[in-house]
N, C-alpha and C positions, 0 to 999 in steps of 0.2 A: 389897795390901789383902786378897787372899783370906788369906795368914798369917795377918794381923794380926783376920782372923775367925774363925779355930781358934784364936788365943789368947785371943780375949776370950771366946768360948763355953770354952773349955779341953776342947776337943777331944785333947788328949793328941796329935794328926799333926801335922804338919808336912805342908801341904799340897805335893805335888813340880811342879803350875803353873807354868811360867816368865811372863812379861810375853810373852815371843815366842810361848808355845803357844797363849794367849791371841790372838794378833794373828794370826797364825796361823790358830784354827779359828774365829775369826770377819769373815774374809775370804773371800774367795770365792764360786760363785755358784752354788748356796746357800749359804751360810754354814751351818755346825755349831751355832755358837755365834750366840747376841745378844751385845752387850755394850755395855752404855750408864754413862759416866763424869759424875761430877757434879766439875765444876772451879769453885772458885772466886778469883780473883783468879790465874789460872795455878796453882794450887794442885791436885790431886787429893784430894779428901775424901770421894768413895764411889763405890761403882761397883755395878751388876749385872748378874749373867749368869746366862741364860736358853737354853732351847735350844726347837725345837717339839715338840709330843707329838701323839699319836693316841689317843683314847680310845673302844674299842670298844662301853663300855656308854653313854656317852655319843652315840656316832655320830659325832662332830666333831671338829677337832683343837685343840689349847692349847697353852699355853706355858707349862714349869716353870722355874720359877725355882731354878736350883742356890743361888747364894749374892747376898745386899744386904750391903751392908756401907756402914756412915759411920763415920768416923774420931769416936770420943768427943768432941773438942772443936766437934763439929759435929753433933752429936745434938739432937733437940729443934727443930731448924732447919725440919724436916719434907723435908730431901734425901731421906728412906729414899722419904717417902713421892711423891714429884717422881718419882723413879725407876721407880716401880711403875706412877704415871701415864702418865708417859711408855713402860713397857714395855708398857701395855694400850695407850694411843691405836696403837701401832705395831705389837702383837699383830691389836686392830681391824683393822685397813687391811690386813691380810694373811689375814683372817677366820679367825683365832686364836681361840676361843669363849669361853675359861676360863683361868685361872691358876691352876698346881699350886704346891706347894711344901711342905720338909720341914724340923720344927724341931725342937732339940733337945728331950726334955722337961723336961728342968730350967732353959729357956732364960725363965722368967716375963716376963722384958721383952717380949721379943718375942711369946710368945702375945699381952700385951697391946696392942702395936701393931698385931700383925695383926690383932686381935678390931675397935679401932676402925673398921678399914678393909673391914671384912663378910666378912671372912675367917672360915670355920670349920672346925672341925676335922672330918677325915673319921673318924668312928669304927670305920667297920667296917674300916678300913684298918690295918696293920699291915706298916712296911717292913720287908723282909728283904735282906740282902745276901749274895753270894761273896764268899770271899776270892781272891786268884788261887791260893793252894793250894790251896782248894777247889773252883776254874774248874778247875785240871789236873784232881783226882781224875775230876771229874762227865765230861770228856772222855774220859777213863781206864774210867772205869765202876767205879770201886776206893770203894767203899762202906767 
């Protein structure tokens, strides 16, 4: 499922996740990973995975949401949004404060789903990432 949500955003990666790395880091005690599956009739039709966060300007901790995903023929059903529920109510109970999460910008669907849901955009915010050649350089000191 996680692929099949870098191709539908056309993420250009290939996501390298197995099903076992998955089962894997969200095992254990604490777990790394959330991971909450939406099955219907034995079927798999979405899933999401979550991890916890600490927010220093905040004071408390949350929970970001790496990836939701529903398979197209099950859109509209409101799984994405079951899922989100269900990651707050069990965010809740672990006094989880806030939910993060990061979306493509030309992803319009989704800004629009998440806007329904009181979702808004953080503007002063701006992700940046490493690449892992650029993790060695910055270990290296090689500017």
């Amino acid at each position: 499922m996680v692929r099949n949500l870098a191709s539908d955003i056309g993420a250009g990666v290939v996501p390298k996740v197995t099903a076992a790395d998955l089962g894997h880091w969200s095992s254990g005690d604490p777990a790394a990973l959330h991971l909450w599956v939406a099955d219907i009739a034995g079927e798999r039709v979405g899933c999401l995975v979550a991890y916890p966060i600490f927010s220093t300007w905040r004071g408390e901790r949350g929970l970001y949401v790496l990836d939701l995903f529903v398979d197209r023929r099950w859109r509209r059903h409101r799984i994405g949004e079951q899922l989100l529920r269900r990651a707050a109510t069990e965010a809740a109970a672990q006094d989880l404060r806030f939910l993060k999460l990061e979306i493509a910008r030309h992803n319009r669907s989704s800004q629009n789903f998440y806007a329904k849901l009181g979702f808004t955009p953080a503007l002063d915010d701006l992700v940046l990432t490493l690449d892992a050649a650029g993790l060695q350089r910055l270990r290296e000191c090689q500017h």
